[in-house]
C-alpha positions in Angstrom: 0.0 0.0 0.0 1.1 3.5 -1.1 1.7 6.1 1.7 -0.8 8.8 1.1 -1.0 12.3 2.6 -3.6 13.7 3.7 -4.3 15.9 0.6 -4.6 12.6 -1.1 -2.0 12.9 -2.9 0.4 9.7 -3.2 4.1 10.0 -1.4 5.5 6.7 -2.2 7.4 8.0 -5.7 8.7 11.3 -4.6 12.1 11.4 -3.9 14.7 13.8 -2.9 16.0 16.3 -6.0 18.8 14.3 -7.4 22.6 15.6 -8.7 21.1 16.3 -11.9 18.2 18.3 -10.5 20.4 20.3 -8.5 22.6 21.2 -11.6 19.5 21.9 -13.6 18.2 24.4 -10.9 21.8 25.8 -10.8 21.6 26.5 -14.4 18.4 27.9 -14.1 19.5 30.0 -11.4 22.8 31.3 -13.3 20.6 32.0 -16.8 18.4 34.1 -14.4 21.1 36.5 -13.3 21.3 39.9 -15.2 23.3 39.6 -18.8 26.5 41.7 -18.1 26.6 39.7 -14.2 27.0 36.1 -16.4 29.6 37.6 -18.5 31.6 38.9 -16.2 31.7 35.5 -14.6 34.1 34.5 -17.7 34.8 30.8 -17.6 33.7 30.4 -14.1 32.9 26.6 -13.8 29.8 25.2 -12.0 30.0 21.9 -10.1 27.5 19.4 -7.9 28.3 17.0 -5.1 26.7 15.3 -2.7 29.2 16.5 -0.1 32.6 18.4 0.2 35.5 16.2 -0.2 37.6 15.4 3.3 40.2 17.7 2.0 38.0 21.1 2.0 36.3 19.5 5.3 39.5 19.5 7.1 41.1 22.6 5.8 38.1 24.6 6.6 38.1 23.5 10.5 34.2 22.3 9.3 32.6 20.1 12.0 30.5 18.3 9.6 30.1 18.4 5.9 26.6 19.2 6.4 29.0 22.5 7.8 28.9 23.8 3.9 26.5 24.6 1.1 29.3 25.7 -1.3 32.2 27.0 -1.8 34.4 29.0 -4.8 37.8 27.3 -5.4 40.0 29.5 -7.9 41.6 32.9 -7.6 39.1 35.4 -8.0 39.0 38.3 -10.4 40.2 40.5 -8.1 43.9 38.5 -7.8 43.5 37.2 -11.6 46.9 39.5 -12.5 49.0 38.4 -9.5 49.0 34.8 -10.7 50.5 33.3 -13.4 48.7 31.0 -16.1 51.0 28.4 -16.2 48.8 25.0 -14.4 46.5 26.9 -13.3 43.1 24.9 -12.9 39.6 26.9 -14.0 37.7 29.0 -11.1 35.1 26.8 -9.9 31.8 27.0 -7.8 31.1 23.8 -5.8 27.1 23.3 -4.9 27.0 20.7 -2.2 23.5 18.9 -2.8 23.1 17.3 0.8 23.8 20.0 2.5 21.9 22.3 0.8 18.7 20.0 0.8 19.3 19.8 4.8 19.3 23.4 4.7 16.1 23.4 2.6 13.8 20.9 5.1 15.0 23.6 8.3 14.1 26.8 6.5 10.6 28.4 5.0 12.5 28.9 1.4 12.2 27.2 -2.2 15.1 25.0 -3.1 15.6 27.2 -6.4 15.9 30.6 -3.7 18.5 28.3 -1.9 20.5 27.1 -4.9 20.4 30.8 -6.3 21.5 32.3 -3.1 24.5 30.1 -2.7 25.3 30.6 -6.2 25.1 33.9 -5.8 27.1 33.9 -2.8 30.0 31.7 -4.1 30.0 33.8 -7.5 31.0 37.2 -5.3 33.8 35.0 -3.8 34.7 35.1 -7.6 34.8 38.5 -7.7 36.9 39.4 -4.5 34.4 40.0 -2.1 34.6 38.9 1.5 31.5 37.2 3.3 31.6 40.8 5.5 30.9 42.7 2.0 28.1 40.1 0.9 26.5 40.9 3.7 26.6 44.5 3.6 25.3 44.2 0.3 22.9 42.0 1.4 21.5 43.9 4.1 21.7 47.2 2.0 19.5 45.4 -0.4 16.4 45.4 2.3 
């Protein structure tokens, strides 16, 4: 027998948004932001995981990996001159999908207003701003 809510409505095939999913709202969420924003994001690259690897867990001091929703790994455009090209890998944006859909059951937001916050967020870390100025910002915004 199915498990049924008590709209009626059946529960038994739903599952949780998948890597996929997460990478589609991502996209979404990126094709949504202002045309001159996405191009000054240059080759930024967008990536999904279910979790951070070890590495970023224990160089971070995080306490869990539930501890993250995402993170920029690059040198943002702000320090782009000071570095040479030679082996460099590409700026990327890491979405962590666990963590994120944790975040999601605790808080009165959609998962797209999540996904585009920490998108967002991370993509300001690409442009040399601190979590201090996102904030500002943020709070200047209303």
């Amino acid at each position: 027998m199915a498990a049924v809510s008590p709209q009626g409505r059946e529960w038994g095939p739903i599952q949780a948004p998948s890597l996929t999913d997460l990478e589609a709202l991502a996209t979404a969420a990126f094709d949504g932001l202002p045309e001159e924003f996405r191009t000054l994001t240059g080759g930024v690259q967008v990536r999904i995981a279910d979790f951070p690897d070890a590495e970023v867990v224990e160089d971070m001091r995080l306490e869990s990996e539930f501890d993250i929703l995402g993170l920029f790994q690059g040198i943002g455009l702000a320090h782009d001159s000071s570095a040479a090209e030679t082996g460099r890998l590409p700026n990327m944006i890491w979405l962590y999908r666990r963590p994120i859909l944790d975040y999601w059951a605790e808080h009165d937001e959609s998962l797209g207003a999540i996904v585009t916050h920490v998108l967002v967020h991370e993509l300001g870390h690409h442009f040399g701003l601190s979590d201090a100025d996102m904030e500002a910002i943020e709070a200047a915004a209303g």
